[in-house]
MOPAC internal coordinates of N, CA, C and O (Angstrom, degrees):
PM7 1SCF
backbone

  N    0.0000 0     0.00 0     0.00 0    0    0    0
  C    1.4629 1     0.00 0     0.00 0    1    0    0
  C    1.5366 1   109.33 1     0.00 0    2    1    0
  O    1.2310 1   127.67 1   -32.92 1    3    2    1
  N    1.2263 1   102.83 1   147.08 1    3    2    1
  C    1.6938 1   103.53 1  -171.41 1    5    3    2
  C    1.5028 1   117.67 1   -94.27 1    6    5    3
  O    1.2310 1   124.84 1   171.34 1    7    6    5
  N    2.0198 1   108.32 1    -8.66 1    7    6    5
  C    1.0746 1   107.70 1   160.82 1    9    7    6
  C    1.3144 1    91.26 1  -163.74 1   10    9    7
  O    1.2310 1   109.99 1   -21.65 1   11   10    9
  N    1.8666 1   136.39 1   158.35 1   11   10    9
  C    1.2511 1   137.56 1  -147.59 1   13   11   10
  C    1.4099 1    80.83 1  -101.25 1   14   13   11
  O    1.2310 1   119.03 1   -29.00 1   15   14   13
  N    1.5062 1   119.46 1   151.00 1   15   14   13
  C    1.3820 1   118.92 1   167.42 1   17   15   14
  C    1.8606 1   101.76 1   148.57 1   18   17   15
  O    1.2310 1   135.26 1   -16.93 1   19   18   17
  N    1.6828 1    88.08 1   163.07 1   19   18   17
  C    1.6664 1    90.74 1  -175.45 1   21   19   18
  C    1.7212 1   108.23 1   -84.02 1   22   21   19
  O    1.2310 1   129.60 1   -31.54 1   23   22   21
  N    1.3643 1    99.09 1   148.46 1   23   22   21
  C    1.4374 1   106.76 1  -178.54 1   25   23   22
  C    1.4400 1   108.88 1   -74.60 1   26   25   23
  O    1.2310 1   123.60 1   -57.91 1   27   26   25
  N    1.7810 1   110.70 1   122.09 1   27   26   25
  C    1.2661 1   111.66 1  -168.68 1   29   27   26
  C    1.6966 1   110.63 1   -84.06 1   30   29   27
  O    1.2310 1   123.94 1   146.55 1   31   30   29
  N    1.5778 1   110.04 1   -33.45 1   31   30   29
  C    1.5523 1   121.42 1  -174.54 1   33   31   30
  C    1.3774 1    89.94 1  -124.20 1   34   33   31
  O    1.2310 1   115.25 1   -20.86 1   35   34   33
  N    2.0279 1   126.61 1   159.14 1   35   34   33
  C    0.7336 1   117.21 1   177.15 1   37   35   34
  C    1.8589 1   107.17 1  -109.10 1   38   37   35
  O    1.2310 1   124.26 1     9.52 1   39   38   37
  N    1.0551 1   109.43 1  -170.48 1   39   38   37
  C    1.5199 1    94.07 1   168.45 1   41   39   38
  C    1.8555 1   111.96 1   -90.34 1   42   41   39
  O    1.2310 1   116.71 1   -42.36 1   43   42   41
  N    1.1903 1   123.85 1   137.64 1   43   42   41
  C    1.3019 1   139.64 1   174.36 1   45   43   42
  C    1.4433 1   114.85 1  -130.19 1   46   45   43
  O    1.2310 1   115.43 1   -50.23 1   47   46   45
  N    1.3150 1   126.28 1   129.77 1   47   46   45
  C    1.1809 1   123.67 1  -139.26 1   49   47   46
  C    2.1639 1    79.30 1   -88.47 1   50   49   47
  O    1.2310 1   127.52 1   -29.73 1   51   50   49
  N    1.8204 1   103.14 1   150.27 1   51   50   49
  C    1.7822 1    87.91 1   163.27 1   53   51   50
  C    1.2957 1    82.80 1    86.08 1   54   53   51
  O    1.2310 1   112.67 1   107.43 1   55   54   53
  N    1.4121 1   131.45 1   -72.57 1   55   54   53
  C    2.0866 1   115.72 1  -147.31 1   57   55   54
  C    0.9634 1   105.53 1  -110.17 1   58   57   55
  O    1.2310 1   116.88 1   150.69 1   59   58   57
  N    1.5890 1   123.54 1   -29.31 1   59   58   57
  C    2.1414 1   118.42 1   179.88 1   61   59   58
  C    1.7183 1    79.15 1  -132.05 1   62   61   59
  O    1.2310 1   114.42 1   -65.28 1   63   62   61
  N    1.3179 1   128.17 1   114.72 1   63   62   61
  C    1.5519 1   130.96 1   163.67 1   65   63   62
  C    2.0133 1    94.45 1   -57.69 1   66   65   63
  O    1.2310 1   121.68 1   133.00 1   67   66   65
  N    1.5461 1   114.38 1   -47.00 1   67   66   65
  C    1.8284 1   127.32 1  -175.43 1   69   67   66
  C    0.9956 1   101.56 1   -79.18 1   70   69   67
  O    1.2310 1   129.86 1     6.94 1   71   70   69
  N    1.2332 1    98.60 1  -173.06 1   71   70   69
  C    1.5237 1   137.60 1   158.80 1   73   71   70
  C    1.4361 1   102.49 1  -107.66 1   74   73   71
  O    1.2310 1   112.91 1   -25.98 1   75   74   73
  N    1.5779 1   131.00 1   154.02 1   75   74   73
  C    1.1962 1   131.88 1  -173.50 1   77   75   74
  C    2.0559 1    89.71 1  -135.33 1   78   77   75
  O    1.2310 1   126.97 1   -68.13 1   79   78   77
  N    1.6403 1   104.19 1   111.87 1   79   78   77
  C    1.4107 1   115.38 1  -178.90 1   81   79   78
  C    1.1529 1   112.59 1  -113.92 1   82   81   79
  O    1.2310 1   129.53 1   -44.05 1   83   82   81
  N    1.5112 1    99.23 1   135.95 1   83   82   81
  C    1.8623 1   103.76 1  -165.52 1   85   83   82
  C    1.6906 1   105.56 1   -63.25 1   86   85   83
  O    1.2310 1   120.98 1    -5.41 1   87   86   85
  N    0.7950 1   115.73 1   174.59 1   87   86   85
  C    1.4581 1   135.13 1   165.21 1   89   87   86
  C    1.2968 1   124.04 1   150.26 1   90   89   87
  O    1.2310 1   120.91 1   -42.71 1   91   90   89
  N    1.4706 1   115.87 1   137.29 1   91   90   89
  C    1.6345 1   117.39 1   168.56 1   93   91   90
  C    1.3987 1   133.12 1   -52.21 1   94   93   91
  O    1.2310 1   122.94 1   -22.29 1   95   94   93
  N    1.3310 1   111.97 1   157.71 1   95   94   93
  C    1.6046 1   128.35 1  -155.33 1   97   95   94
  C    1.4868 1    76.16 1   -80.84 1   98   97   95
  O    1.2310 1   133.01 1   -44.88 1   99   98   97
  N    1.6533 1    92.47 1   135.12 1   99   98   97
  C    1.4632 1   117.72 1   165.62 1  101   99   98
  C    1.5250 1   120.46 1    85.53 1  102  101   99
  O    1.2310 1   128.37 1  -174.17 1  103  102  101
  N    1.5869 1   101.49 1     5.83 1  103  102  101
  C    1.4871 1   110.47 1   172.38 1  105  103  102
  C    1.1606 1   117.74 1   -68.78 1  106  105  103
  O    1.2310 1   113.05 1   -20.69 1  107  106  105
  N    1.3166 1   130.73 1   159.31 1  107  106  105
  C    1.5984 1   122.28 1  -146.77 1  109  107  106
  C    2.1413 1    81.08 1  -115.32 1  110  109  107
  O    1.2310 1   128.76 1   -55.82 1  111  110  109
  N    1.5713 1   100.72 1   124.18 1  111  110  109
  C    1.3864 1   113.28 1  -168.92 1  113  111  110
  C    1.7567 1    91.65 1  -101.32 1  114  113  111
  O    1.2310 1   127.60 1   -51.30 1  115  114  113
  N    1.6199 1   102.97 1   128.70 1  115  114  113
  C    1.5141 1   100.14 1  -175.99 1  117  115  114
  C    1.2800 1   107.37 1  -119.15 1  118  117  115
  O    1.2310 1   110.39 1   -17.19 1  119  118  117
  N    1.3698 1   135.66 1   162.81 1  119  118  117
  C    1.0569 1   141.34 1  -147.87 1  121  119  118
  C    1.8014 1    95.09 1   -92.22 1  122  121  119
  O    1.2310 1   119.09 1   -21.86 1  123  122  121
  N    0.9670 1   119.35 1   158.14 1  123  122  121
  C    2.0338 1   130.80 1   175.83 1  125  123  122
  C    1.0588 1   111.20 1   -79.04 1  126  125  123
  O    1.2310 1   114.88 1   148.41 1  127  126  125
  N    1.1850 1   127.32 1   -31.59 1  127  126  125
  C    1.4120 1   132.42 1  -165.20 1  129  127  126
  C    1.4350 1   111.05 1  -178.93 1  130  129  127
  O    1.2310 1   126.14 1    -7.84 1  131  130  129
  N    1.3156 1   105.80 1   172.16 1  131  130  129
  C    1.5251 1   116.57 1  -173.61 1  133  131  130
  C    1.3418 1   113.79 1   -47.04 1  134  133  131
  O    1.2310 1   105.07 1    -1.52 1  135  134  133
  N    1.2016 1   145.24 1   178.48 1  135  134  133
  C    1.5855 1   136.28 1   123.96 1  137  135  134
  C    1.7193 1   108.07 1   179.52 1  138  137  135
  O    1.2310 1   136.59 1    34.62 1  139  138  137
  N    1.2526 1    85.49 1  -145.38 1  139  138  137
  C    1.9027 1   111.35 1   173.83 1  141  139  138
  C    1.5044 1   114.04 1  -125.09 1  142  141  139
  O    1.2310 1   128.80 1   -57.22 1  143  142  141
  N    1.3862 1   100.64 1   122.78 1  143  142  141
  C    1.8574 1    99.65 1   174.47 1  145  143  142
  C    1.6890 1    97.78 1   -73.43 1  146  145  143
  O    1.2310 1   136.44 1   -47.27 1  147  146  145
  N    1.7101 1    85.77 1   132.73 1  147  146  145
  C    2.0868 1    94.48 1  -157.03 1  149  147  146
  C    1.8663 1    77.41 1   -96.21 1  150  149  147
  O    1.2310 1   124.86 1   141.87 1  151  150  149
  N    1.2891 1   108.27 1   -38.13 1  151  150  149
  C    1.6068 1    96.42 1  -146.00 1  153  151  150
  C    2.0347 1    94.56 1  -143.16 1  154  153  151
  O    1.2310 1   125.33 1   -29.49 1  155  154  153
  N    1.1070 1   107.36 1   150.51 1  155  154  153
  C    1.4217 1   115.20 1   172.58 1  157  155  154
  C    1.6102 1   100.36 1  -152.52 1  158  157  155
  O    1.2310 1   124.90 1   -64.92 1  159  158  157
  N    1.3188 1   108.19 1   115.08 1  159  158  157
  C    2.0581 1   124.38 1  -156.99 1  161  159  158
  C    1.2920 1    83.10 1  -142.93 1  162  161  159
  O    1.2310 1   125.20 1    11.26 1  163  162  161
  N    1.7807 1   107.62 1  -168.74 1  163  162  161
  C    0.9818 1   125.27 1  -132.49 1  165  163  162
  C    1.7662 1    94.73 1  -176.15 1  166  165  163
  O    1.2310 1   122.75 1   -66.58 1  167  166  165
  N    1.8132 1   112.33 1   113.42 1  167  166  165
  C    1.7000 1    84.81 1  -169.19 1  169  167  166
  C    2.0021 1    93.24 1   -94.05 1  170  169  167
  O    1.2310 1   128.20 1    47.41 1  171  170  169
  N    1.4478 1   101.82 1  -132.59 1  171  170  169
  C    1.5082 1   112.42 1  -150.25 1  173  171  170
  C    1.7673 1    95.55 1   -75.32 1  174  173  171
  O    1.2310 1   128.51 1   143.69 1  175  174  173
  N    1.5192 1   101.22 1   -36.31 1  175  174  173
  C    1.5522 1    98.81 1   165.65 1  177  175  174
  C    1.1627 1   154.10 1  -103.94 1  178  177  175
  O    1.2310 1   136.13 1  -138.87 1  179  178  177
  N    1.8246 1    86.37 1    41.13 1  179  178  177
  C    1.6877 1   101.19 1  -161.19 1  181  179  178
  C    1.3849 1   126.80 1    50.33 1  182  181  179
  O    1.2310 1   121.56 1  -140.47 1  183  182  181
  N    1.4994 1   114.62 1    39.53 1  183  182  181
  C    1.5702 1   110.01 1   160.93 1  185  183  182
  C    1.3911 1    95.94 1  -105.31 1  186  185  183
  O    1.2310 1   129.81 1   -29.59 1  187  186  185
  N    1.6592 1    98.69 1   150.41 1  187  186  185
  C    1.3617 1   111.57 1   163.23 1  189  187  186
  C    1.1934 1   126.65 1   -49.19 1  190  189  187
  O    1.2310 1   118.58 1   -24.58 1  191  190  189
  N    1.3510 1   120.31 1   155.42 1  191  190  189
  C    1.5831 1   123.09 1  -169.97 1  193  191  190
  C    1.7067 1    98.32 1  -165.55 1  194  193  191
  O    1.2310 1   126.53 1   -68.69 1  195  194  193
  N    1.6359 1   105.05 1   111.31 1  195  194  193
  C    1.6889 1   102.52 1   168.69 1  197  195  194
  C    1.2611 1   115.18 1  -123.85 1  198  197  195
  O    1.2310 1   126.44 1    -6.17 1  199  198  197
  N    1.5382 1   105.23 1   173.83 1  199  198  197
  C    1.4387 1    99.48 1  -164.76 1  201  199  198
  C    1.4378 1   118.51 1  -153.70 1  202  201  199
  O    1.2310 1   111.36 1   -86.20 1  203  202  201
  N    1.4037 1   133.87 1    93.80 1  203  202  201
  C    0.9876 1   153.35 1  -135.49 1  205  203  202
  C    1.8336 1   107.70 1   -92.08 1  206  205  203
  O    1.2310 1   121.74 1   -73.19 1  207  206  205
  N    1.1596 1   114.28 1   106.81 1  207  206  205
  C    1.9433 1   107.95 1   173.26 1  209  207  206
  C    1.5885 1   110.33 1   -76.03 1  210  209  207
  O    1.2310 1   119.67 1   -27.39 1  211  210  209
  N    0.8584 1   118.24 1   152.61 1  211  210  209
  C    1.9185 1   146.14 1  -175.03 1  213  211  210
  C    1.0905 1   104.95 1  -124.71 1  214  213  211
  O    1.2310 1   126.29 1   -25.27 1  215  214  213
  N    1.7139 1   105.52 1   154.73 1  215  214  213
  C    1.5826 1   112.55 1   164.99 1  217  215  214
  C    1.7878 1    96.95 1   -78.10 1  218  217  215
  O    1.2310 1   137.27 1   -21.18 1  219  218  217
  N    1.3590 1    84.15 1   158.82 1  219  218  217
  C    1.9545 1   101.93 1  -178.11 1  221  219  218
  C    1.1431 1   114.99 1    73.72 1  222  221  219
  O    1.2310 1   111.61 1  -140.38 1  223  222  221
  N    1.7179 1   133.40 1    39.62 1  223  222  221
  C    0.8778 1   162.59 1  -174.71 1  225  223  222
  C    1.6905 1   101.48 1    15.96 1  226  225  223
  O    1.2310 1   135.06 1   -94.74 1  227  226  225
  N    1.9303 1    88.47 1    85.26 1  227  226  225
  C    1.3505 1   110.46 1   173.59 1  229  227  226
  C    1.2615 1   149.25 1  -117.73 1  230  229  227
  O    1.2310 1   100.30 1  -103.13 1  231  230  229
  N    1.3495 1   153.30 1    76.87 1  231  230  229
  C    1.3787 1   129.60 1  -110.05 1  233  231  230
  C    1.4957 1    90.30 1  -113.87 1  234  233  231
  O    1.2310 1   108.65 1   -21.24 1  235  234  233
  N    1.1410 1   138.84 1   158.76 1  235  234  233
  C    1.3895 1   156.67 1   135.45 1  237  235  234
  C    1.7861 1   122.14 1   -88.37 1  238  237  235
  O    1.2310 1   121.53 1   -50.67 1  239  238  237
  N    1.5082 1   114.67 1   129.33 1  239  238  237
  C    1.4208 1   114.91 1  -165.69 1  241  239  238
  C    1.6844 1    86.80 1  -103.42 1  242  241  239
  O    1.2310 1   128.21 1   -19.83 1  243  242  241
  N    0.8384 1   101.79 1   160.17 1  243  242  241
  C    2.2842 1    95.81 1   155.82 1  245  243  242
  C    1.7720 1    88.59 1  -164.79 1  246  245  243
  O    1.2310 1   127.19 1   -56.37 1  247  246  245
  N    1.7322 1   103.77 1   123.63 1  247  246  245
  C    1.8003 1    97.79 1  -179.72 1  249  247  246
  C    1.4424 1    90.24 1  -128.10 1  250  249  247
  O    1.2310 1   122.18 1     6.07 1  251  250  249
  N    1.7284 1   113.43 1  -173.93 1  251  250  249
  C    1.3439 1   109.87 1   166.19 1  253  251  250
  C    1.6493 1   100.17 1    66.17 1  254  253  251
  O    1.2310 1   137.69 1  -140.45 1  255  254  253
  N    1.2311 1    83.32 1    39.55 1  255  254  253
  C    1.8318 1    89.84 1   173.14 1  257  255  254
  C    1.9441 1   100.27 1  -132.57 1  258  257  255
  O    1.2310 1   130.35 1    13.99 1  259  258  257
  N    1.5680 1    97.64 1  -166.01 1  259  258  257
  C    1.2107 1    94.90 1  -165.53 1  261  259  258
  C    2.3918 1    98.11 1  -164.91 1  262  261  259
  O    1.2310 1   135.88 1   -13.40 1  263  262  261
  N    1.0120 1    86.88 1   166.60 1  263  262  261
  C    1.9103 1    86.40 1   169.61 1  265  263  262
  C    1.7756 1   107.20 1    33.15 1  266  265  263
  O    1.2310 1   122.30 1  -129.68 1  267  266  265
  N    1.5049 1   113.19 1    50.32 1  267  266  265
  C    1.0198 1   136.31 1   167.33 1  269  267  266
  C    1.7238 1   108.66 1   -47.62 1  270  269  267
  O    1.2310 1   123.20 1   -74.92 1  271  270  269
  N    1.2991 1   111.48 1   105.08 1  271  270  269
  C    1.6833 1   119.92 1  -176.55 1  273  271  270
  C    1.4292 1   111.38 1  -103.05 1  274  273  271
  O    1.2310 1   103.78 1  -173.76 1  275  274  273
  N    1.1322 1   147.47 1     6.24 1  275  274  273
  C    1.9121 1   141.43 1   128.64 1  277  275  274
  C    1.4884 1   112.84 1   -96.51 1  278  277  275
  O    1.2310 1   123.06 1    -3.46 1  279  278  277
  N    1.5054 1   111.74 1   176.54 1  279  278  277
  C    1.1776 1   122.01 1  -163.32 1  281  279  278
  C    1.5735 1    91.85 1  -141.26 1  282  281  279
  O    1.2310 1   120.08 1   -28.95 1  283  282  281
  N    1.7992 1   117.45 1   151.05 1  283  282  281
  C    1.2243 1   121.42 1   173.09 1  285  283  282
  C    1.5975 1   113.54 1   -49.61 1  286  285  283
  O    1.2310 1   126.80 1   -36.54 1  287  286  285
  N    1.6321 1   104.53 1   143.46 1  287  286  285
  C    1.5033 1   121.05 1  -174.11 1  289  287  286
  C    1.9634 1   105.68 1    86.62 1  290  289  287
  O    1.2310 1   118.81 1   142.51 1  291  290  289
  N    1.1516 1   119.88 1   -37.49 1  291  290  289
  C    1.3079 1   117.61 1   176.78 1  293  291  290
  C    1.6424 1   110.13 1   -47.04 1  294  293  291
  O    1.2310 1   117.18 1   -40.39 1  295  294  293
  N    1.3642 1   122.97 1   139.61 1  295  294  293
  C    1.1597 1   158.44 1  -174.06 1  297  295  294
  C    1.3578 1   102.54 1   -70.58 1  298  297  295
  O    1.2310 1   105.63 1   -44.04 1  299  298  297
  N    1.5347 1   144.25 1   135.96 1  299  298  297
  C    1.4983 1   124.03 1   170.82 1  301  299  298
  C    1.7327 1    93.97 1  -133.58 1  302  301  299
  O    1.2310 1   123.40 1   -15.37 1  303  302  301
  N    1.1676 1   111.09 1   164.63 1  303  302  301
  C    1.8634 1   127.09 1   164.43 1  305  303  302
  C    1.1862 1    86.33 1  -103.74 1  306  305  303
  O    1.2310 1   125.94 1   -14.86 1  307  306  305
  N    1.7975 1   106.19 1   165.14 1  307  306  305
  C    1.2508 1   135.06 1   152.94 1  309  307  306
  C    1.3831 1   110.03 1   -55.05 1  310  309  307
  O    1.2310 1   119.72 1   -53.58 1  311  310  309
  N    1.3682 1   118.15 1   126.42 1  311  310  309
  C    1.3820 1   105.83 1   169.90 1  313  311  310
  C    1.9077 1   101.71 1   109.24 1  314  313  311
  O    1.2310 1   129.74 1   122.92 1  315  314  313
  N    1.1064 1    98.82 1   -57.08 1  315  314  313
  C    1.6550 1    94.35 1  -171.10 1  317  315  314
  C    1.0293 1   109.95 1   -58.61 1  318  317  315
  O    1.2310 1   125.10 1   -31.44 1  319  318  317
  N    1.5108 1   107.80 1   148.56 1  319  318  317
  C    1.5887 1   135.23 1  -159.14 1  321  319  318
  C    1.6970 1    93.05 1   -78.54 1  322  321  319
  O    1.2310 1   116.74 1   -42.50 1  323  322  321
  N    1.1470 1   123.81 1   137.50 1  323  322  321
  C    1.6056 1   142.17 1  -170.61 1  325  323  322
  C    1.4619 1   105.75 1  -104.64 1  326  325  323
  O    1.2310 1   128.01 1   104.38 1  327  326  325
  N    2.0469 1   102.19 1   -75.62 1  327  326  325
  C    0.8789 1    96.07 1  -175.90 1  329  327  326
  C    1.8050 1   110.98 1  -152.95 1  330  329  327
  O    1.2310 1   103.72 1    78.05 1  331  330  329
  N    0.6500 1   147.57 1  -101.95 1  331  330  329
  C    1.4947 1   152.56 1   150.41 1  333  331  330
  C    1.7084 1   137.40 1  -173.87 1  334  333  331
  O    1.2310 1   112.59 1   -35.97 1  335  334  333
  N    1.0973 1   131.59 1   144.03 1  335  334  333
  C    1.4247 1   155.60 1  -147.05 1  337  335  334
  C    1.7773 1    93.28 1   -59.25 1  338  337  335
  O    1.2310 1   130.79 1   -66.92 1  339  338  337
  N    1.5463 1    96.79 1   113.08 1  339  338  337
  C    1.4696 1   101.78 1   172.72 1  341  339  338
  C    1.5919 1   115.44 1   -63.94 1  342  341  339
  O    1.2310 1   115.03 1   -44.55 1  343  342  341
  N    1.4902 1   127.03 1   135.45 1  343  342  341
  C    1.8227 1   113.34 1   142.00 1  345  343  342
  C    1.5700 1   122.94 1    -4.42 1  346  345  343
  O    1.2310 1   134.34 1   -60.50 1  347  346  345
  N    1.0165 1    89.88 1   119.50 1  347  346  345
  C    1.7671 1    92.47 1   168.65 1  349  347  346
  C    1.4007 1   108.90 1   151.27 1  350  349  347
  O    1.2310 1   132.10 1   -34.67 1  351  350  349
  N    1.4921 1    94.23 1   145.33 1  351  350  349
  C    1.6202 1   121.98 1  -174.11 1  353  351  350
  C    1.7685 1   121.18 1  -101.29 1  354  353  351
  O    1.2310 1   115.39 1  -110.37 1  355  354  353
  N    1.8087 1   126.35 1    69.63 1  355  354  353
  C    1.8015 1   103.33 1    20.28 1  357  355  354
  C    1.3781 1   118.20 1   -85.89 1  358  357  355
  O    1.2310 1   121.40 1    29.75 1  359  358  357
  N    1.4445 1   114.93 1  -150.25 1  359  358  357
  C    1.4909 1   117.38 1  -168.16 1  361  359  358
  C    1.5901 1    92.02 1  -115.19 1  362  361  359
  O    1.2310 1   114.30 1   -31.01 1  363  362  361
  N    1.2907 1   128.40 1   148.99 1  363  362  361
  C    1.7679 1   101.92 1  -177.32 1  365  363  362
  C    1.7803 1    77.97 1  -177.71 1  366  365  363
  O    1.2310 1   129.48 1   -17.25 1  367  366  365
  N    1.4337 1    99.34 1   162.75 1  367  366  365
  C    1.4968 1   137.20 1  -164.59 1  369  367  366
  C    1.9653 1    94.78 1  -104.37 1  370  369  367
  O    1.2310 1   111.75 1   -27.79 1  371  370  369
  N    0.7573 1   133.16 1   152.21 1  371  370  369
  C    1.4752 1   138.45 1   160.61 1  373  371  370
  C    1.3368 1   106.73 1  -139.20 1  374  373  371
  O    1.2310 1   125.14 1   -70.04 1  375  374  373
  N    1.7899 1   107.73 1   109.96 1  375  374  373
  C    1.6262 1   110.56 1  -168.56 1  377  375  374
  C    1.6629 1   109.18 1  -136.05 1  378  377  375
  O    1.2310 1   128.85 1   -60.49 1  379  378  377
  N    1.3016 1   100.55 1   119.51 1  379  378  377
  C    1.5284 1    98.20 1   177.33 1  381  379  378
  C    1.6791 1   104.94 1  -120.34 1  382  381  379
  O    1.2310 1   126.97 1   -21.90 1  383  382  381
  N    1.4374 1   104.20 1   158.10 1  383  382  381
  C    1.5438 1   125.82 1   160.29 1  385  383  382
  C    1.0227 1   133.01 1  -100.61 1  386  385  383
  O    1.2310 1   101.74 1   -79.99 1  387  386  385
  N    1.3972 1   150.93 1   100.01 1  387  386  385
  C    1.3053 1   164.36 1  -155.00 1  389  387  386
  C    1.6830 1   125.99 1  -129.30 1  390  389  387
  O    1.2310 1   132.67 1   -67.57 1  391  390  389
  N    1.1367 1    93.12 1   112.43 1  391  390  389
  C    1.7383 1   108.12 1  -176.15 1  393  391  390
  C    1.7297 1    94.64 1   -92.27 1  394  393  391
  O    1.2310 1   135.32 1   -52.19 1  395  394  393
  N    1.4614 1    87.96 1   127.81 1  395  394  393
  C    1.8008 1    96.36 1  -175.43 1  397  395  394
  C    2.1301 1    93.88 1    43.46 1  398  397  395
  O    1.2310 1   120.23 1    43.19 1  399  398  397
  N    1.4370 1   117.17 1  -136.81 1  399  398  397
  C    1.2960 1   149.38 1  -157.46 1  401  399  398
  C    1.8978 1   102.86 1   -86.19 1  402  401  399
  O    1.2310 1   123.02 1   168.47 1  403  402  401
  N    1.1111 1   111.83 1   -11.53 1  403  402  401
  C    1.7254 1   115.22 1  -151.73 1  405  403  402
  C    1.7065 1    95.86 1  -107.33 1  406  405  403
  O    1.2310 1   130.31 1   -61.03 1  407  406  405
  N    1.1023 1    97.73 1   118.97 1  407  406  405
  C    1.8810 1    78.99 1   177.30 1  409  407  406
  C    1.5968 1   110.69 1  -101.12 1  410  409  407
  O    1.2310 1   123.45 1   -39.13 1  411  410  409
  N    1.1546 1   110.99 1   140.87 1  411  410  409
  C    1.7273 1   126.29 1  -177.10 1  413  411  410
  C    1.9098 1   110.86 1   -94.12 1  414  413  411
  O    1.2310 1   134.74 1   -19.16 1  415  414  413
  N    1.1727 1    89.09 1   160.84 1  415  414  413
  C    1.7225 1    84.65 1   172.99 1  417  415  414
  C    1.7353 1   108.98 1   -82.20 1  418  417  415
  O    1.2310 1   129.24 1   -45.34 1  419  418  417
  N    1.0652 1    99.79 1   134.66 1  419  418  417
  C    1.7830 1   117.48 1   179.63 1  421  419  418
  C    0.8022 1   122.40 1   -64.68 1  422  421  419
  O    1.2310 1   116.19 1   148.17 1  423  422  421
  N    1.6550 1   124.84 1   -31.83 1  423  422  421
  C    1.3449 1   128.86 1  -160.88 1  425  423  422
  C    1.4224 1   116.79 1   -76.55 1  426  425  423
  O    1.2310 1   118.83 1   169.40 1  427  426  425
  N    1.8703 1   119.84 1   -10.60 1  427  426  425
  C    1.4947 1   103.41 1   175.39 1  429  427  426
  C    1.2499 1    97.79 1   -94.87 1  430  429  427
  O    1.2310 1   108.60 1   174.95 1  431  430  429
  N    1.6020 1   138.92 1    -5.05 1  431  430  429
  C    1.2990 1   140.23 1   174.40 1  433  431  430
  C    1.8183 1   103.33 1   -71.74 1  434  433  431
  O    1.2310 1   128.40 1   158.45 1  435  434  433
  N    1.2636 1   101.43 1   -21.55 1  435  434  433
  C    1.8967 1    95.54 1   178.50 1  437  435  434
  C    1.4678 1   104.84 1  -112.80 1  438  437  435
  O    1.2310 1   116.49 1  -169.57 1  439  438  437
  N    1.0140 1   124.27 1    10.43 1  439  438  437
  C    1.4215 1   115.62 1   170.52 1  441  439  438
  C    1.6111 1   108.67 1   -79.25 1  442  441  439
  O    1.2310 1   120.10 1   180.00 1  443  442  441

């Protein structure tokens, strides 16, 4: 899990690509698994949005974050702290899994 907490949205394929997980502003958001930071964007309202590649051509999304601590091409462990829990009422993680372009449900990837 990329941050401990109850799942506020679930994933629905088409309307939430994630899961949206509660947690407080400034919680330290850790990466799922090993990889490469593929991408560091920006969505329609300028919140951060990164995006981590896997072996078995696997991507990890994590948005609705904030004080982003790697930079694209950087190397990550499971576990290491990425980035942390944006402001907001609630405070929550938005995390999807994506093979190639298609996003899958996450939740047997965090079980």
């Amino acid at each position: 899990m990329p941050v401990s907490g109850a799942i506020l949205r679930p994933y629905v394929k088409g309307k939430n690509d994630g899961v949206d997980i509660s947690a407080s502003a400034g919680t330290p958001v850790k990466a799922a698994d090993a990889g490469t930071v593929a991408a560091i964007t920006k969505d329609t309202e300028q919140v951060p949005i990164l995006v981590l590649r896997h072996s078995g051509g696997l991507l990890t999304v994590y948005a609705n974050i904030d004080g982003i601590a790697v930079k694209k091409g950087d190397s990550v462990k499971r576990g290491q702290a990425i980035a942390k829990v944006r402001k907001g009422d609630p405070g929550f993680v938005h995390f999807e899994v994506r093979k190639g372009y298609d996003s899958v449900d996450p939740m047997p990837y965090l079980e």
